[in-house]
C-alpha positions in Angstrom: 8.5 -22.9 -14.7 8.2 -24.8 -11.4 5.5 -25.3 -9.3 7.1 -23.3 -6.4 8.0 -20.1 -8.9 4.0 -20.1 -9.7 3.1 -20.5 -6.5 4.9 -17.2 -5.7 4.1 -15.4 -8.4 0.4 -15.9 -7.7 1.3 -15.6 -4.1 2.2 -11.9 -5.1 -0.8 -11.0 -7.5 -3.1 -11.8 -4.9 -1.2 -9.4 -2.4 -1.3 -7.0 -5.2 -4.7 -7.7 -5.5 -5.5 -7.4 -1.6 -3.5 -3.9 -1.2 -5.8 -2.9 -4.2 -8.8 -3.6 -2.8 -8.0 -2.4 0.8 -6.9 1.1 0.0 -10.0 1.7 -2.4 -12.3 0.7 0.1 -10.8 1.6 3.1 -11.0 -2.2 4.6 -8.6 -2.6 7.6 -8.9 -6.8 7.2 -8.1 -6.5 3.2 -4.5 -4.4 4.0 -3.8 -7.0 6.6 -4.6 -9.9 4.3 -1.9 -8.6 1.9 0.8 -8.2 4.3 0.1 -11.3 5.1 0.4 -12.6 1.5 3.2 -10.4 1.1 5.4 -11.6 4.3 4.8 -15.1 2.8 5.9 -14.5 -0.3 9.2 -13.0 1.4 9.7 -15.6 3.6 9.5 -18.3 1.0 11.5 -16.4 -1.9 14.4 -15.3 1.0 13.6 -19.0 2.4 14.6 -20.6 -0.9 18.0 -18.7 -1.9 19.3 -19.4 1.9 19.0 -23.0 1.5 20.3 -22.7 -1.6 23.5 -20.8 -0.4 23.8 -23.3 2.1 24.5 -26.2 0.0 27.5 -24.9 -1.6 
């Protein structure tokens, strides 16, 4: 597995993680810190096949 597949699939955990922990306790920054992590996680996996379609 490469280093940018782990990276995302720890990237999403920790979203996971952060929604978790937001909706239990009600935490406003928590939810917000797993969109975040969320919209990274988007923009990096959508990031990567886009290049890759671009090299053909």
């Amino acid at each position: 597995m490469s280093q940018r597949t782990l990276i995302l699939i720890a990237t999403a955990i920790l979203a996971l993680a952060l929604y978790t922990a937001g909706f239990k306790t009600g935490t406003f920054v928590l939810f917000g810190l797993a969109v975040l992590a969320e919209l990274y996680f988007w923009f990096k996996l959508l990031g990567e096949r886009k290049k890759d379609d671009s090299d053909n």
